[in-house]
Every structure is written in C-alpha cells, then in structure tokens.
C-alpha positions as CSV (number, residue, x, y, z in Angstrom):
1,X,0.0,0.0,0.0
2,X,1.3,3.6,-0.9
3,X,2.6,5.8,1.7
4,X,-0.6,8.1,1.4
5,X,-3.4,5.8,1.1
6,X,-1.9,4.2,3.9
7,X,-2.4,7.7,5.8
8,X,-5.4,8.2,4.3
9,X,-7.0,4.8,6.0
10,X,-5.2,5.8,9.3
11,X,-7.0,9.3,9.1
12,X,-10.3,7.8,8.4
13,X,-10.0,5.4,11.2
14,X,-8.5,8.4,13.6
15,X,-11.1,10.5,12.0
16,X,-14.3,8.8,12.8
17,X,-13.3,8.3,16.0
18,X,-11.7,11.2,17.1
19,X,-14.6,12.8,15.5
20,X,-17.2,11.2,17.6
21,X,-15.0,11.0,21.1
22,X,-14.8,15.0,20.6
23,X,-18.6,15.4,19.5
24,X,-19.1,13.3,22.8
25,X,-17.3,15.1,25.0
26,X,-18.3,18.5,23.5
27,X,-22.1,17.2,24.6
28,X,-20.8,16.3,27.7
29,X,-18.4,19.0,28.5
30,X,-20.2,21.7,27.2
31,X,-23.5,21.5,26.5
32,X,-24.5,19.5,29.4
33,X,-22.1,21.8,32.0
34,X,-23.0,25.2,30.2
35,X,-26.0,24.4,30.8
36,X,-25.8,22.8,34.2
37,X,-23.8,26.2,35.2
38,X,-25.8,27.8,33.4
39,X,-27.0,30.3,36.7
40,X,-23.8,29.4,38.0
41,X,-21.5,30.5,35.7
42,X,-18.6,31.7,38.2
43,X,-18.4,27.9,38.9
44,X,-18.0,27.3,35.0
45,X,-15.1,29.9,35.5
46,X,-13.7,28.3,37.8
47,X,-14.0,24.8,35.9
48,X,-12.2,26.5,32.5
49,X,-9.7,27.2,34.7
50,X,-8.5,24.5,35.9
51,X,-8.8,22.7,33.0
52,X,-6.6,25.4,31.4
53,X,-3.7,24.8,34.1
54,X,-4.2,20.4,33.5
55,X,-3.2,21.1,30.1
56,X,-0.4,23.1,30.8
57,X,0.6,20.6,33.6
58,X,0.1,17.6,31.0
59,X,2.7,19.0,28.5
60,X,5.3,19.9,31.1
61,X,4.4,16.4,32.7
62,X,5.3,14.4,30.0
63,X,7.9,16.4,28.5
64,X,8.2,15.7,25.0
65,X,8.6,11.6,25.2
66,X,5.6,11.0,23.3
67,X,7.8,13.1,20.4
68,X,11.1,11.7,21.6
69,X,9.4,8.0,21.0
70,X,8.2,8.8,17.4
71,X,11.4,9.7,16.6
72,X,13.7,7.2,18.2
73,X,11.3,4.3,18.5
74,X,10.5,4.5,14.4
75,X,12.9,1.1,14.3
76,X,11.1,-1.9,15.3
77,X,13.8,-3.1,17.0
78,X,14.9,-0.2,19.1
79,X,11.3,0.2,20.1
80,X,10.9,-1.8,23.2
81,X,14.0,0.1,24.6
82,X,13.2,3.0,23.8
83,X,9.6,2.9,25.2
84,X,10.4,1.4,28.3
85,X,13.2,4.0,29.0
86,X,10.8,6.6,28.8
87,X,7.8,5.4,30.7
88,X,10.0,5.0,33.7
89,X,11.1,8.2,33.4
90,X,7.8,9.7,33.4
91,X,6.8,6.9,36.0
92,X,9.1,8.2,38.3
93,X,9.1,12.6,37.8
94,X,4.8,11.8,37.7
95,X,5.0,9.9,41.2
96,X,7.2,13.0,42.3
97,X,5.0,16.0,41.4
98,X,1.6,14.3,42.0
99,X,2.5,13.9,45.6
100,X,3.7,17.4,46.0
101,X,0.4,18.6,44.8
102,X,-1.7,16.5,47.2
103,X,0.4,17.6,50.1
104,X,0.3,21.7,48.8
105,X,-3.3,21.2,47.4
106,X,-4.8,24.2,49.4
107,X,-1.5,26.7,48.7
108,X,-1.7,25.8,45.5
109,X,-6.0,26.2,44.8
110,X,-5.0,29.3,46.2
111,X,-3.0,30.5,43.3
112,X,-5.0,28.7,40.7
113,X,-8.6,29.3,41.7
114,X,-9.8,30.3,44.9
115,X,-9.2,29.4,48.5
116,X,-10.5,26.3,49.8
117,X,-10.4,24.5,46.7
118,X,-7.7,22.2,47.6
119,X,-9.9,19.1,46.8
120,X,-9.8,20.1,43.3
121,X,-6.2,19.9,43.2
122,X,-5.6,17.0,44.4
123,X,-8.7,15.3,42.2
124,X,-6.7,17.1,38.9
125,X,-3.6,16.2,39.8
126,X,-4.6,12.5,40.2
127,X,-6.2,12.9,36.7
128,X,-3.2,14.2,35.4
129,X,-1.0,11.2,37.0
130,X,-3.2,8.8,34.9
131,X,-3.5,10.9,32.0
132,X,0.3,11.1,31.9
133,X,1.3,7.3,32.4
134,X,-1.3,6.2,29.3
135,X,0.6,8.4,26.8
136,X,3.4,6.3,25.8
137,X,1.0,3.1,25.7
138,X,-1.2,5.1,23.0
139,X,1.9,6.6,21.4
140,X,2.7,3.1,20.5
141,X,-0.3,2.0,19.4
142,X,0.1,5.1,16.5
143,X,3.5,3.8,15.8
144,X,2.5,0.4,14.8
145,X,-0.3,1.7,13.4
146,X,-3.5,0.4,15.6
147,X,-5.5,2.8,15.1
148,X,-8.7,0.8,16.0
149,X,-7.6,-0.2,19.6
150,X,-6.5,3.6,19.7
151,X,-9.9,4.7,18.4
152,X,-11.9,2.0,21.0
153,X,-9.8,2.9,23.8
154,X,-10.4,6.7,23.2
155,X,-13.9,6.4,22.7
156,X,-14.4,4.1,26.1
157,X,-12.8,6.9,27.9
158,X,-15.4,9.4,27.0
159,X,-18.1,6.9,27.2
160,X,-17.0,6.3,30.9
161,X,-16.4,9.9,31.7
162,X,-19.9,10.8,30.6
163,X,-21.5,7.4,32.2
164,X,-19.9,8.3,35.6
165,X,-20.9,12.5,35.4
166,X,-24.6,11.4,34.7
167,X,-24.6,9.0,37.5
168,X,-23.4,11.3,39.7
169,X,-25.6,14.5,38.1
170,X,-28.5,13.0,37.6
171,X,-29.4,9.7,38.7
172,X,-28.2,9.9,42.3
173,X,-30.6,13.1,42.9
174,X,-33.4,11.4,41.1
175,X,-32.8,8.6,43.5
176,X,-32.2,10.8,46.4
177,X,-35.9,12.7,45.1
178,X,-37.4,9.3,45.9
179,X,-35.9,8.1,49.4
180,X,-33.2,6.0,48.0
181,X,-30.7,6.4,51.0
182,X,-26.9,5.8,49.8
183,X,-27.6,8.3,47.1
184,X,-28.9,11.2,49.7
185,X,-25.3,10.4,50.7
186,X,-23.4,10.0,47.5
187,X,-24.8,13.4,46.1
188,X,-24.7,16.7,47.1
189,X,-26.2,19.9,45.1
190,X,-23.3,21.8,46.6
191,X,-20.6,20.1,45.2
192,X,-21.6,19.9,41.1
193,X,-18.4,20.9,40.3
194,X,-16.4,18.2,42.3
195,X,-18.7,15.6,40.5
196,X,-16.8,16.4,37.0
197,X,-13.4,16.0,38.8
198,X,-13.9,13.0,39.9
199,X,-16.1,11.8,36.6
200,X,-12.9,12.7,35.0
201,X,-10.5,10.6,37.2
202,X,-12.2,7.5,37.5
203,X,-12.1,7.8,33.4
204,X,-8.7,8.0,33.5
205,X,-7.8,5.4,35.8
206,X,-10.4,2.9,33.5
207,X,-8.0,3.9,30.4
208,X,-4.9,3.5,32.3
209,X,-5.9,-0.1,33.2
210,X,-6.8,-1.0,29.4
211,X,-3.3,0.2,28.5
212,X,-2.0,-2.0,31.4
213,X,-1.3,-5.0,29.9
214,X,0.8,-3.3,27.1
215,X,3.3,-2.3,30.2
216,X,2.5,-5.8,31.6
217,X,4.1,-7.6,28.7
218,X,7.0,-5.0,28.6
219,X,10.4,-5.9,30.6
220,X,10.2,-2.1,31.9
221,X,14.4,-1.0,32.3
222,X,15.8,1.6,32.2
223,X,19.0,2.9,30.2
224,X,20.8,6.3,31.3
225,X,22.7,6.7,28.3
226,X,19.4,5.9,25.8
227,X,17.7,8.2,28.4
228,X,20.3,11.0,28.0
229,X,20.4,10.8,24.0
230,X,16.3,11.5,24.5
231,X,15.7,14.4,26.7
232,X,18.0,15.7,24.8
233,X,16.4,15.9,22.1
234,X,13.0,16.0,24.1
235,X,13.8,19.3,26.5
236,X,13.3,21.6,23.7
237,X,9.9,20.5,22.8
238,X,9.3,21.3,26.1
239,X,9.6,24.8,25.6
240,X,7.2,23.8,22.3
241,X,4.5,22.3,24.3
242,X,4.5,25.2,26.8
243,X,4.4,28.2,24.9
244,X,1.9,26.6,22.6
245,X,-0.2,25.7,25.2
246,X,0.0,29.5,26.3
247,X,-0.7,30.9,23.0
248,X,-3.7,28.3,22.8
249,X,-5.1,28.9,26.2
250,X,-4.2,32.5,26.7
251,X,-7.3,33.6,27.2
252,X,-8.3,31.1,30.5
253,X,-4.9,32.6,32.0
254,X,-4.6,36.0,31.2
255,X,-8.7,37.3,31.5
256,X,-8.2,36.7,35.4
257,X,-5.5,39.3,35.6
258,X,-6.0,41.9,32.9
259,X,-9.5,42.3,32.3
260,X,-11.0,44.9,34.4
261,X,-13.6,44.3,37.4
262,X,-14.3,42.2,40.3
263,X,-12.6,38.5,41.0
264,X,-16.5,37.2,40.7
265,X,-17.4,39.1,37.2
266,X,-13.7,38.3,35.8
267,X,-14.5,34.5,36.7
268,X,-17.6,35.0,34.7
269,X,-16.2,36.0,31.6
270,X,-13.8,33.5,31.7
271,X,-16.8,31.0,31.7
272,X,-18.3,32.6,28.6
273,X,-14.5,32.9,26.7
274,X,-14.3,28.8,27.4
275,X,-17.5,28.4,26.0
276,X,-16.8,30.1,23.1
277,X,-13.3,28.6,22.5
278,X,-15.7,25.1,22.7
279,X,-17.3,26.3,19.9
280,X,-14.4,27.4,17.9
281,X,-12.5,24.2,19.0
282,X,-15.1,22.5,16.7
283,X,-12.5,23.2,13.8
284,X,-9.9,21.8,15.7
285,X,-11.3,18.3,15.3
286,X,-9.4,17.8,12.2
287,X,-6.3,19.5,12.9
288,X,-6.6,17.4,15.7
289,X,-7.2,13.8,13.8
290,X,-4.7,15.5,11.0
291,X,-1.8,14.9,14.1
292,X,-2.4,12.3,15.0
293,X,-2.2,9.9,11.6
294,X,0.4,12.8,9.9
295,X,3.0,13.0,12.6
296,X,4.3,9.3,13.0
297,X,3.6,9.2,9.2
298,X,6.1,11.8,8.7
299,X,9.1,10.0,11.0
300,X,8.1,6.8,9.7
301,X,8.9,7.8,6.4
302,X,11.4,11.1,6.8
303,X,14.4,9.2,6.0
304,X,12.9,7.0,3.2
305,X,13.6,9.4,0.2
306,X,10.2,10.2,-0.2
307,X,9.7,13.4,-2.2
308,X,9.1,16.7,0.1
309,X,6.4,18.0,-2.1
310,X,4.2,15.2,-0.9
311,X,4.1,17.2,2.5
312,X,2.9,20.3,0.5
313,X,0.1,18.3,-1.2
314,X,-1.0,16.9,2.6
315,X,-1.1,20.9,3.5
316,X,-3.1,22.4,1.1
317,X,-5.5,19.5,1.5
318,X,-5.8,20.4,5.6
319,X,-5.7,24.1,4.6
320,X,-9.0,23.3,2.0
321,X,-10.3,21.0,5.0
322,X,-9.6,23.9,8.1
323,X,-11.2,26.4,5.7
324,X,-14.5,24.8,5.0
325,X,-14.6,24.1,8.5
326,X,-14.3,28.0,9.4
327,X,-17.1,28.7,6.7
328,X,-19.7,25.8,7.8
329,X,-19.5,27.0,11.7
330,X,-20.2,30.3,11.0
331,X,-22.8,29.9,8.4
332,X,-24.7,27.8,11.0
333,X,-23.8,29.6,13.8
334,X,-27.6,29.8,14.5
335,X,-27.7,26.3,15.1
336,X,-24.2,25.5,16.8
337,X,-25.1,28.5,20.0
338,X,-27.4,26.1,21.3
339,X,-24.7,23.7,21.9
340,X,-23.9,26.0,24.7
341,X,-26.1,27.6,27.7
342,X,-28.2,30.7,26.9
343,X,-25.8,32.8,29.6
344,X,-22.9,31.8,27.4
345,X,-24.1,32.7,24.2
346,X,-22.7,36.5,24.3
347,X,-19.3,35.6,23.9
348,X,-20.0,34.0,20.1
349,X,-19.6,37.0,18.8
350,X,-15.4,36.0,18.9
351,X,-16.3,33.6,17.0
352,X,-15.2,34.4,13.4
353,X,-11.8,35.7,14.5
354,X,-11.2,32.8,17.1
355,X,-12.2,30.4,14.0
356,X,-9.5,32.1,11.7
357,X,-6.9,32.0,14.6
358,X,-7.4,28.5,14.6
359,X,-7.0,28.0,10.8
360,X,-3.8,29.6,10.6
361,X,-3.0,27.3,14.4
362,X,-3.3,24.0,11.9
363,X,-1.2,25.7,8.9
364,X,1.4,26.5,11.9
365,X,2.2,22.9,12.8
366,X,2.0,21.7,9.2
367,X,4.7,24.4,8.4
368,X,6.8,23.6,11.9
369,X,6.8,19.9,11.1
370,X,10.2,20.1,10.2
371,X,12.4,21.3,13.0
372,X,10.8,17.9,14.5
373,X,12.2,15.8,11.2
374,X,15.3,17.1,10.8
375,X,16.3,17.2,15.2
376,X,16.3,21.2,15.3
377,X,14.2,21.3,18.0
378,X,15.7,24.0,19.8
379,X,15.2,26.5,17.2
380,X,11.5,24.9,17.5
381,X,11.6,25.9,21.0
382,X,12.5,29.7,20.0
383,X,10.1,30.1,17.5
384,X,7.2,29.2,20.4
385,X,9.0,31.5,22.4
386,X,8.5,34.2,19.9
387,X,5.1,33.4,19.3
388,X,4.4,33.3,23.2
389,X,5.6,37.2,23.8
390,X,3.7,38.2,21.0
391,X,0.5,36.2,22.0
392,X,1.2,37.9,25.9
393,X,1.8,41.5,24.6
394,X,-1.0,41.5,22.0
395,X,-2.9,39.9,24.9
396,X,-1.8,42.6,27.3
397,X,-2.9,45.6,25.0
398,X,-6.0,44.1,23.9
399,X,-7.7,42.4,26.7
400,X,-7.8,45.7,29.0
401,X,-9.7,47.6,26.0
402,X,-11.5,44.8,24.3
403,X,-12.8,42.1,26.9
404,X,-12.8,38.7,25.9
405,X,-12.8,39.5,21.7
406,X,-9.2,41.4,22.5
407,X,-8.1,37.8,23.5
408,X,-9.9,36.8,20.5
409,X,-7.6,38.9,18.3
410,X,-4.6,38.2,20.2
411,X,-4.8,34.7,19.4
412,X,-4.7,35.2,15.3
413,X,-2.1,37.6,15.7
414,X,-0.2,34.8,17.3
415,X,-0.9,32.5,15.0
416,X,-0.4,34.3,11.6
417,X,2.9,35.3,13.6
418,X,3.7,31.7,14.2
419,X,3.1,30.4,10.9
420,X,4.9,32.9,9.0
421,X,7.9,32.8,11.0
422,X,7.5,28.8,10.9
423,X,7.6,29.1,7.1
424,X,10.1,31.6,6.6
425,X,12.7,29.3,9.3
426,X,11.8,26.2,7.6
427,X,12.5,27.3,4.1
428,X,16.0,27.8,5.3
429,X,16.6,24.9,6.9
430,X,14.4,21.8,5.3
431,X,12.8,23.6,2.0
432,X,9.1,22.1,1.5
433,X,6.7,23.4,-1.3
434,X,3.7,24.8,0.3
435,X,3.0,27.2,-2.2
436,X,1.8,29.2,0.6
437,X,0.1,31.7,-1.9
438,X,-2.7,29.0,-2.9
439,X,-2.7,28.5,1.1
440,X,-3.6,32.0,0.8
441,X,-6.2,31.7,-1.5
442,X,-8.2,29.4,0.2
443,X,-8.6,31.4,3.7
444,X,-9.4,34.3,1.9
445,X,-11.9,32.5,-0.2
446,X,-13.5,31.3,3.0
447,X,-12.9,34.9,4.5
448,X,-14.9,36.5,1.5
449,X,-17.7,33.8,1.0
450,X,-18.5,34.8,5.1
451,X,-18.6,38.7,4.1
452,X,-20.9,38.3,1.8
453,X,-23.5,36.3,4.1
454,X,-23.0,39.4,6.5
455,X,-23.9,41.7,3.9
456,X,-26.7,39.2,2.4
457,X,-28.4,39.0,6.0
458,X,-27.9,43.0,6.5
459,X,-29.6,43.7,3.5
460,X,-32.6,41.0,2.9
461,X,-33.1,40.5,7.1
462,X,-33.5,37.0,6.5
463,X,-35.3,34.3,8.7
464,X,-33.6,31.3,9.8
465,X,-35.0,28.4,7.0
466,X,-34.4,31.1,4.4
467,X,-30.9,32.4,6.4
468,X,-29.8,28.4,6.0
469,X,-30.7,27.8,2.3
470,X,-28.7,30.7,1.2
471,X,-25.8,30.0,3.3
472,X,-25.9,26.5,2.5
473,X,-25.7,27.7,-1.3
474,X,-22.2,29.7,-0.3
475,X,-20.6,27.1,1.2
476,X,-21.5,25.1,-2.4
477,X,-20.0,28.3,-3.6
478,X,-16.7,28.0,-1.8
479,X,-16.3,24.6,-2.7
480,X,-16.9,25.4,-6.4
481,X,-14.4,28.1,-6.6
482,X,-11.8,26.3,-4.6
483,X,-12.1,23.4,-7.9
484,X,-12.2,26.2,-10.3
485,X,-9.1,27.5,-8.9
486,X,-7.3,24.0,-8.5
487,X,-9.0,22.7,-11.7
488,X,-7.1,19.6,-12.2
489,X,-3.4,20.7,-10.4
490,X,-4.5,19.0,-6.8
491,X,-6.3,15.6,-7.6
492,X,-2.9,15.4,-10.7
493,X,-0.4,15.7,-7.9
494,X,-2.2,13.4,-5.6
495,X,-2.1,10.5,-8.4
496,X,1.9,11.4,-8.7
497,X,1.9,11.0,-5.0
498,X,0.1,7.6,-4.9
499,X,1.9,5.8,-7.1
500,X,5.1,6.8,-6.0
C-alpha cells in the first residue's frame, strides 16, 4: 500500500473516531455543563480554569517523550528500549509531582482558583497522573499503526467519563428525590463541580488499566545513556508544548489578571470565553485527527527518500479542510449556539476571528513539522517563544480595552505570527513546497464567501430556513471556486503522490 493511502486509511479510522469521542465530549463538557452552570457560571469559570492549568501541567508532565518516542522508536527493534526508558522516566518525575500537589493542594487552589479549593487539586492532579502514564501506551499504538484499539480505547474513555458525570448528576438526585438512602449520601447539590473531577479521574484510571497490559508484557528497564540521548532531544519541545499551550489557552490565564472588574465578574467571563473557545474548537477536530495519523507518518517515512512535495500536497489539503470548517461553523452559527447555555451565548460574537486563529494554528504545525524531522528542536523551541511574547503582549494591550474578543484577536495575531515565521525558518533549513500563496487563496476565499453572508443577511433581514438555504448555497459556492481554482493541479499531484 502507498505511503498516502496508507495515511489516508489511518486518518479515516483516527477521524471517525476522534470525531465522535470529541462530538461526545463537546455534549458532555459543554452543553450539558454550560447548561448545568448555566445560573452558576462563576463555577463554569472556575472549571475553564483549571482545565486550562491540567493542560499546561500535561505538556510539562510528559515532557516531550511522546515526540522523543516517534522519533527514536520509528525502528522496530529499538522500540521496546526505547519505550520502556521513557515510561520509567515519566513513572518516576509523575510519582514525584503528584504527591507534592496533594500535600500543597490548598496553597496551590490558592493560586489557581480560589481558597479552599484544595480538593480540586488533588482530584486534577490524580487525573493528570493517569492521563500522563497512558501516553506512551497510546503513542505506540500510533507507531504500529493500531488505530482501531486507539480509536476503541479513546472512545471508552469518554463513554466512561460521561457514564460516571450522569450518574453522579443525575441519577443519584433522582434517587435521592425518591428516598433511595446511599444516594442522599453520595450526592450533594453543593458540590456539582467536584462531581466532573472525579467523573474525570475514575475515566482515566479505566484507560490506564486498558493500556495496562501493554506495560505488563513489557520488561520495563531503564538505560541512562538511551535516556540522555532523549531528553536531549526532548527538552526543547518542552519549551514547544509550553508556549503553545499559552498561545492556545491565553485567554483562560490572562482574562483573570488583565480584564477589568471584580474577582466574581472576571470569573464570569472567563466562563463565557471557554465556551466560546468550545465552539471554535469544533475546527480543531481535524487539525486534531490530522496529528495524530500525519506525525508518526512523517518520521516513519522522513528518511525513506520520499519526495518533500508530498508534505505540500497533505497541507493544502488540511488548509482546503480547516477552511470549509471556518465557513460551515459560522454559516450555521444559529444552530451551533445552542450547543452552549443561553448565559454563554454572548461571547460567540469571537467567533469568526477565534475560527480564523485557529485556521492559521493548523497551517502552523504543518509548516513547523520540520524542526521535529530534521532534530532542530531548539530552534523549535525559539520560534514558540516568539510566538508566546507576542500572544502575551498582544494579549496585554488588547484584553484591557476589548474584553474577551481582545483575547480573540490576540490569538490570530499569534498565530499568523507563528506560521509565518515557521515558514520563513523552515525554508531555510528543510525547504518544502507549500506554495503558501494557494494557502492563501483558500482562507481568503472562506474569509470573503462569510462577508458576503454578512452583507446578504444586513440587507434581505432573513429568517432562519431562508438564512440556511442561502448560506448553504455559499458554502456550495466556496467549494466550487476552490475546484475552479485547482481545476485539475490538486487531484494530478495526488495520483503522482500515490503511485510513487
């Protein structure tokens, strides 16, 4: 089978499934708890940020080995060593920070939410623990390409999580309603929020144990040298994860301390910015399922001689993807702000330029992919850096006048930042064809098929049936002029990069 229909099956498979686990947990996470919150929305606040700091925590946490694996564990037979170096490593420095959270939990619910919320520390930092000790397990399972148990295993963990919060938010009160007496007990209306934690954890303690016996039938050891030779090349990525995670989630950590008011209404509109970002995030799904079949693809096959311009053609097909993406949200955004809770809904109106931010946050990793190819990960690491003091600045002059739509902007000036600079560094160093002025073409396209519905709905004041039907005949516009532009250059250079 040919290097890209092989990706392209690993993409459907990833796809589907990442596709449904997302569209699960966006139900779960954000409908159902928007809507839950819904008069309670500093406790939403509070809940977007935490979950802010756990994916900050999860990068540092694991410190680039799921990277450091694809790279060095690409050879079957270095694989075993290579894997088992690094979970014990992250067995070890996990053990060692989830215990110093439990014993600082109320300090540190000080710093990251309020006083006396030292129970949610230590419940997220057990979460974390788990979540941190299954990522090398699933990292393997994308290396030998398994992306079925990877896709079931996923999928359970959602299941599970949103099994476990209904239990515990809905059928112990019923229960409770009718006399049943362990769940008068087991629930109380006080503590909704503690419910998702723990929700949470017990799914991530059920995935850890399916991933189990993968570590089971492994002869865990561990090698200093092997060890040395990866966090060497790991460390930087560190820096990667960090500032990328910053730039991503700026907004959760920056509205607390620069938007103006009281700790309560700043809380608040942090709820409605993560709400919002749920929405946008909706595009992310493919960038998303795009990582996870492209990146081992492209170590896998790095040093096979395969022709660069075949990771041009996999671009501008994710660019055509992100784009359409952009278009179909906002065209329906009538439908889509009922996936969140009515005292959310103000903050859509970041919608189109959180969208675009997040467009231009897929072209960025397919234009930094090669810092990770070719072992420049340090200059990786300065390029985030950049893109992280831009992101805080634009943040810091924007947020102050602008609310929660300064952050907005902020994050596409970071992005458009990033990616150029990606490009511009890359070209130097490992010179791929993007053909970034087609990349070009397509955001705009999307950018002026979404002006026009403005100016269609200003002037005609449509209803929403009618408000549909014509958008749904721009999007049929977009896709039309994104052939006519291609015509037959895109499907030709796909054949070439089948059969090669």
């Amino acid at each position: 089978m040919s290097q890209l229909k092989s990706l392209a099956k690993d993409t459907v498979i990833y796809g589907i499934s990442n596709i449904l686990n997302r569209l699960l947990n966006f139900v779960i996470a954000t409908f159902y708890l928007t809507n839950l919150f819904n008069n309670e929305q500093t406790e939403y606040g509070i809940y977007t940020i935490m979950y802010a700091y756990m994916a900050l925590l999860l990068v540092l946490l694991t410190y680039g080995m799921e990277t450091a694996f694809f790279r060095f564990g690409a050879k079957a037979s270095d694989r075993e060593r290579i894997f088992s170096t690094g979970f014990v490593s992250l067995l070890v420095s996990t053990a060692v920070v989830v215990t110093g959270f439990i014993f600082f939990s109320d300090e540190i619910a000080g710093v990251l939410s309020r006083k006396g919320d030292g129970v949610y520390v230590i419940l997220f930092s057990l979460i974390i623990g788990f979540d941190v000790l299954s990522v090398l397990p699933f990292a393997r399972l994308r290396l030998e390409q398994r992306p079925v148990r990877f896709a079931f295993y996923k999928f359970l963990n959602v299941v599970i999580f949103g099994a476990t919060l209904l239990f515990f938010l809905e059928l112990c009160p019923y229960l409770a309603r009718h006399g049943i007496a362990w769940a008068d007990i087991v629930y109380n209306p006080n503590h909704k929020l503690r419910y998702v934690f723990w929700a949470n954890l017990i799914s991530s303690i059920v995935t850890f144990l399916m991933v189990l016996p993968m570590l089971m039938r492994s002869k865990l050891h561990f090698e200093w040298v092997l060890w040395k030779k990866m966090i060497h090349y790991a460390l930087p990525l560190v820096a990667v994860g960090v500032t990328g995670i910053i730039v991503l989630l700026a907004g959760q950590y920056l509205i607390p301390w620069w938007l103006p008011g009281t700790e309560e209404e700043k809380t608040i509109q942090v709820g409605i910015w993560g709400a919002s970002v749920k929405i946008a995030t909706l595009l992310n799904l493919f960038t998303q399922v795009f990582k996870y079949a492209v990146e081992p693809f492209f170590f896998k096959h790095s040093e096979k001689g395969g022709k660069r311009s075949m990771y041009g053609i996999v671009t501008r097909l994710y660019t055509i993807a992100a784009s359409l993406g952009f278009l179909t949200i906002l065209l329906y955004i009538d439908i889509f702000q009922y996936l969140v809770g009515s005292n959310f809904r103000s903050g859509l109106k970041v919608a189109p330029v959180l969208l675009l931010a997040f467009v231009f946050f897929g072209v960025y990793f397919n234009f930094s992919i090669w810092y990770k190819l070719t072992d420049k990960t340090r200059i990786g690491a300065l390029i985030s850096t950049a893109g992280m003091f831009v992101s805080l600045i634009a943040n810091y002059w924007l947020i102050p006048h602008l609310g929660i739509m300064g952050a907005a902007w902020a994050s596409l000036i970071s992005y458009v930042f990033l990616s150029l600079l990606a490009y511009v560094v890359g070209q130097r160093y490992y010179p791929i064809p993007f053909h970034p002025e087609r990349l070009l073409v397509y955001i705009g396209l999307a950018m002026g098929t979404f002006y026009l519905s403005q100016q269609l709905d200003t002037t005609f004041s449509f209803s929403l049936i009618p408000k549909l039907i014509v958008h749904s005949f721009l999007i049929i516009l977009y896709l039309g002029l994104v052939a006519l532009f291609e015509k037959n250059g895109l499907v030709r250079e796909l054949r070439k990069g089948i059969h090669r």
